[in-house]
N, C-alpha and C positions, 0 to 999 in steps of 0.2 A: 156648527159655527156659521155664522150671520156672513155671506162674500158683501151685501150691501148693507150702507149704515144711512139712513132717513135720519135728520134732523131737523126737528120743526120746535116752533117757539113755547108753545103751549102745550101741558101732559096730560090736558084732557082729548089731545086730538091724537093722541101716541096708540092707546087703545083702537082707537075708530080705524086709523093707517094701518095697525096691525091686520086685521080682521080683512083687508085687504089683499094681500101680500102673501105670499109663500114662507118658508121658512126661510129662505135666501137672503130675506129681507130682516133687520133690524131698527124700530125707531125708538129715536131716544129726544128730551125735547131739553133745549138750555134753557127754558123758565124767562123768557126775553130777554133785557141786553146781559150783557158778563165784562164788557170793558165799557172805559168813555173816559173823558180829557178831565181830570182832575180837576173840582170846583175850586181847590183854593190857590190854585196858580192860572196861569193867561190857557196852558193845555198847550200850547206850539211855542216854539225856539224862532223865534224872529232871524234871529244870527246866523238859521241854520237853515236856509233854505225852506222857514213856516216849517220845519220836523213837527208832525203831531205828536205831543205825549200821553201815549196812553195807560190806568192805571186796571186792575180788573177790579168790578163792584164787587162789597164788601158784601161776604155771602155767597157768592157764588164760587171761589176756589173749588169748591168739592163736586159741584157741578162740573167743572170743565175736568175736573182730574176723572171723573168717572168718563165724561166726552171722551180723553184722551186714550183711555182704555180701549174702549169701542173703537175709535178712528183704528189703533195698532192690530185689531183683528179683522178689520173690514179690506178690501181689497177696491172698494169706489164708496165716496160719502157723497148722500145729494143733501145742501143747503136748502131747505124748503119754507124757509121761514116768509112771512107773508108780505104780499107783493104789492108792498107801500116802501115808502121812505124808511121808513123805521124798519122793516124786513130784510132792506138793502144792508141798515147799518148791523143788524142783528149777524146777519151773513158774514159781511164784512168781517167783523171783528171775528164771527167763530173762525174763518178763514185762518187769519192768524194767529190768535190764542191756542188754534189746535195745530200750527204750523204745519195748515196745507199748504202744499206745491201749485202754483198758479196753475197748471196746466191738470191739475188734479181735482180742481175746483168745480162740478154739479149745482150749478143753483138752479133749483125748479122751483115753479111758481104754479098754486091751483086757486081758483076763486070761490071751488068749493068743496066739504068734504065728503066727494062721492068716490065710489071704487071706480069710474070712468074717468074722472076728473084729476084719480092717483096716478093710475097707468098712463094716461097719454101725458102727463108733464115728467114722466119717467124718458119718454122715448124724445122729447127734447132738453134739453140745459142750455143755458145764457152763463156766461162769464158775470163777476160782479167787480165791476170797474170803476164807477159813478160816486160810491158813497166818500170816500175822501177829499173828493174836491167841494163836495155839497157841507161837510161835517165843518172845514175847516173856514171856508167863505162864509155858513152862518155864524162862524163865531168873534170871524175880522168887524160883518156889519151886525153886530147884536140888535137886531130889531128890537128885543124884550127894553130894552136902555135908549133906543131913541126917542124923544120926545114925540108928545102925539101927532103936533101939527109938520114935521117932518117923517112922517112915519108913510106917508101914501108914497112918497118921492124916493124914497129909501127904498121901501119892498117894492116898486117897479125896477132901480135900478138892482137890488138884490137880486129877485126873479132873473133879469137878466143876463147878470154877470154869470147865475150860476148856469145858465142857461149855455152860454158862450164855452164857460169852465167843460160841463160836460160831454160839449159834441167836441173840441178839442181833447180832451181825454179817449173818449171813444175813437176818433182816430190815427189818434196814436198806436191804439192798441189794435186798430182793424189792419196795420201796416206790416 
């Protein structure tokens, strides 16, 4: 039985991590996202404090019930999914769809796929904190629906608000 369960986005990298790794180790990959804000409603409750609503992508249920499997026989899971925006939110969400404990939360980040480059983001982790204030702010300013000749004016003040959004979030959580 696996004490660690690796999670990464992609299952052509599950092989390669493996070949890495002891038997101690388990990787498993959720195929990129597995939830996000329902296209055919606004995705947040205005009423509610902006509550995000999220649904899980159609297709992937069987993915995360197999995740869940894993997660109940692991005894630490590292989020490894890659160290962009979209890594963040990939993390993010498995965080919750697999209802990890915040404090149980391993997200490591590697830039590449070497057995040097596995191990040492092993011996660090980062909290993932950042992606719900960035998911919900781009969808209040939808850049994709602003017109073009406001569009330079918008993504500065975008860029910035979520800029503001995040270092407030971050220390909240460093407190």
């Amino acid at each position: 039985m696996a004490k660690y369960l690796i999670i990464v986005e992609s299952p052509t990298k599950v092989k390669t991590i493996k070949k890495f790794l002891g038997s101690n180790y388990d990787v498993a990959a959720s195929n990129g996202h597995v939830r996000d804000m329902p296209k055919s409603q606004l995705g947040f409750d205005v009423e509610n404090n902006y509550e995000p609503k999220y649904i899980t992508i159609r297709g992937k249920g069987d993915i995360l019930a197999a995740l869940r499997k894993s997660v109940k026989k692991s005894d630490k899971v590292y989020l490894a999914t890659d160290p962009d925006r979209e890594g963040e939110a990939i993390s993010w969400h498995l965080s919750k769809a697999l209802k990890l404990e915040e404090k149980d939360i391993h997200r490591i980040t590697f830039n590449e796929i070497t057995k040097t480059a596995v191990k040492e983001s092993l011996k660090t982790f980062a909290r993932n904190v950042a992606y719900r204030t960035i998911r919900i702010t781009g969808v209040i300013i939808d850049v994709n629906n602003i017109p073009l000749s406001l569009k330079n004016s918008f993504l500065f003040l975008f860029i910035n608000a979520n800029t503001v959004l995040i270092n407030a979030h971050l220390l909240a959580f460093s407190l």
